[in-house]
Each structure stands twice: as C-alpha cells, then as structure tokens.
C-alpha positions, 0 to 999 in steps of 0.5 A: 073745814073739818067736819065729822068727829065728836066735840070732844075730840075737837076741843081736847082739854088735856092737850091745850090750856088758856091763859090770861083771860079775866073771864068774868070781865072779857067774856062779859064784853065778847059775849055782848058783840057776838049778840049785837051781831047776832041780832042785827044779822037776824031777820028783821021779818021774823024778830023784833029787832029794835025791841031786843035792841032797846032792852039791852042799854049796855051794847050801845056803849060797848067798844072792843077793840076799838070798834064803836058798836053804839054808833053802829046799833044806832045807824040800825035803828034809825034805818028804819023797819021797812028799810031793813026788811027791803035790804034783808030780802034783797040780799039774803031771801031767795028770788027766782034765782036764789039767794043773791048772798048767802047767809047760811053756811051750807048754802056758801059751802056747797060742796063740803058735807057734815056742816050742818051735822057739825053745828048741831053736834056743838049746839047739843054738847053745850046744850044750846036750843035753837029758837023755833023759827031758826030750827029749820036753819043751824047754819043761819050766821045770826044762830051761829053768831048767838051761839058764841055769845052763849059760849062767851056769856056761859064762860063769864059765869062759870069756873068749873068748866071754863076751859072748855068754854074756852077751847070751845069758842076758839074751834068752833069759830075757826070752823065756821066762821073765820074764813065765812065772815070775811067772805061774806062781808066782801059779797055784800060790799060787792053788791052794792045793794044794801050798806046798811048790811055791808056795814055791819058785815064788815063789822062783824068781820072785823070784830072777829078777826081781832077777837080770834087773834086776841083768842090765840094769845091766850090758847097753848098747847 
C-alpha cells in the first residue's frame, strides 16, 4: 500500500490512456453499485437506510456483471431496522475488546502510516465532502465505497476531465480497497455472526473484483 505522494502524481494522465468505455452508460450503472454498497455498509444507527433505499427505484434493477443487487437490496429491507442495528454493533462497534471486525481501513491496517493522510488527499482533489457524521471517519468502507460512486457518477456526467476520473477510480480502488474488501468479506463469514452483513460483504467483493478487472481492460500504458 503506497501511500504519501500528491494525486496527481498517483494518477498521471500522460502516462496512461483509457479506452472503450461508454461513459455515460458504464459509468452510470458502476456509479449506482458503489452507492448501494456504500449504503447498505453505513450504519443503520446513524442513516435512515431504507428511506435512501426506497428513493432510488433503479438500484433495485440493476445486475452488473451478473450480480442480482435487487434481490440483495430487498434481503436488506425485509431484515428489518432492530436486526440490522444488533448485527452492525456486533460486527463492526467497539466492545470491551474492540471492534470484532474492522470496518475502518486504519483500524485493519495498523502498521502502514498515511492511510488516512492518503484518502483525504483524494477526497480533497476531487473536491468530495465528507458527510458530518463520517468526518471523524475517512477511512469508513461505506465513504470509501461513496467516494467511488462519486468518481463513477462525475465521469458519467462529464467530458472535459473523463480520464482523470477514470485513472482515478482505477488507483484509488487498487489502493484501498482491492486487497481490504476480500478480507473483509472473509472476516465476516469467519464470524458467523451476522449473514445478513456476510452477504453483502461477499457482494461487495465480488462486484469489485469483476469491475476492477473490467477497469483493467480498458487502462494502458
């Protein structure tokens, strides 16, 4: 994990180019899984899940690469407010013993410095602001996961600087999420505590890791 040097050192445009993506409709789908994840990972204590859920009709319909979100969004749903919140805390709060699993990436990585250094820097370049109750947290997997959706969503939108959305999505994911999510996912399945949070771990990852192949595709140097 690299951390420490300015994005636009990390994602040189000159050195690399993109080819045959059909932004406004690839990105457009991406966008929309990288926000589901990101909100079905939030904390059911904090944000009215079901309410951001319910507002947006076209997640629920959504299949990339294969993967059945709708039917994953509705499990969700009909687990229930109390259920979510007893299985959240249990995995992911801190007890007399910590959290049991990590869902902050400096609290799985201990021993590397500049992770949270590193995020910021990203979310400031590409002027993302952190929502007020997660600015204490950068490195929560649900902002990560949102801050993709945003990379996703801007390069949907956009012509002008397309590629460094682009270039962007692909580093910043290699950095901090590629080797996390997998983990993550497994630490959750070893707990055997929660498979309402072990299903949409092993989503997560699994989503990732098609779309960072499907990134690699269309990146060359």
């Amino acid at each position: 994990m690299m951390t420490g040097a300015p994005v636009a050192e990390l994602c040189p445009k000159m050195e690399r180019s993109v080819q045959d993506r059909d932004s406004p409709l690839t990105a457009t789908v991406r966008a929309r899984a990288y926000r589901l994840y990101s909100i079905l990972l939030a904390s059911p204590h904090e944000f009215d899940v079901d309410n951001l859920l319910r507002q947006d009709a076209c997640i629920r319909e959504l299949r990339p690469y294969g993967i059945d979100l709708g039917a994953l969004c509705g499990a969700f749903l009909d687990a229930g407010i109390s259920l979510r919140r007893q299985e959240y805390s249990g995995l992911f709060e801190v007890g007399d013993r910590g959290a049991p699993i990590a869902i902050r990436e400096q609290q799985q990585y201990r021993d590397v410095a500049g992770i949270l250094e590193d995020l910021v820097r990203f979310y400031e370049y590409f002027d993302y602001p952190l929502h007020s109750r997660y600015a204490w947290a950068p490195d929560h997997m649900s902002v990560i996961l949102e801050f993709c959706y945003l990379l996703c969503h801007r390069e949907s939108m956009t012509g002008e600087d397309r590629l460094s959305l682009q270039l962007a999505q692909y580093d910043f994911i290699s950095r901090h999420l590629l080797e996390w999510l997998p983990v993550f996912a497994d630490q959750i399945d070893k707990a055997r505590s929660s498979p309402l949070y072990a299903s949409i771990a092993r989503s997560a990852s699994s989503y990732l890791a098609r779309d960072f192949a499907w990134q690699s595709s269309t990146v060359s140097s």
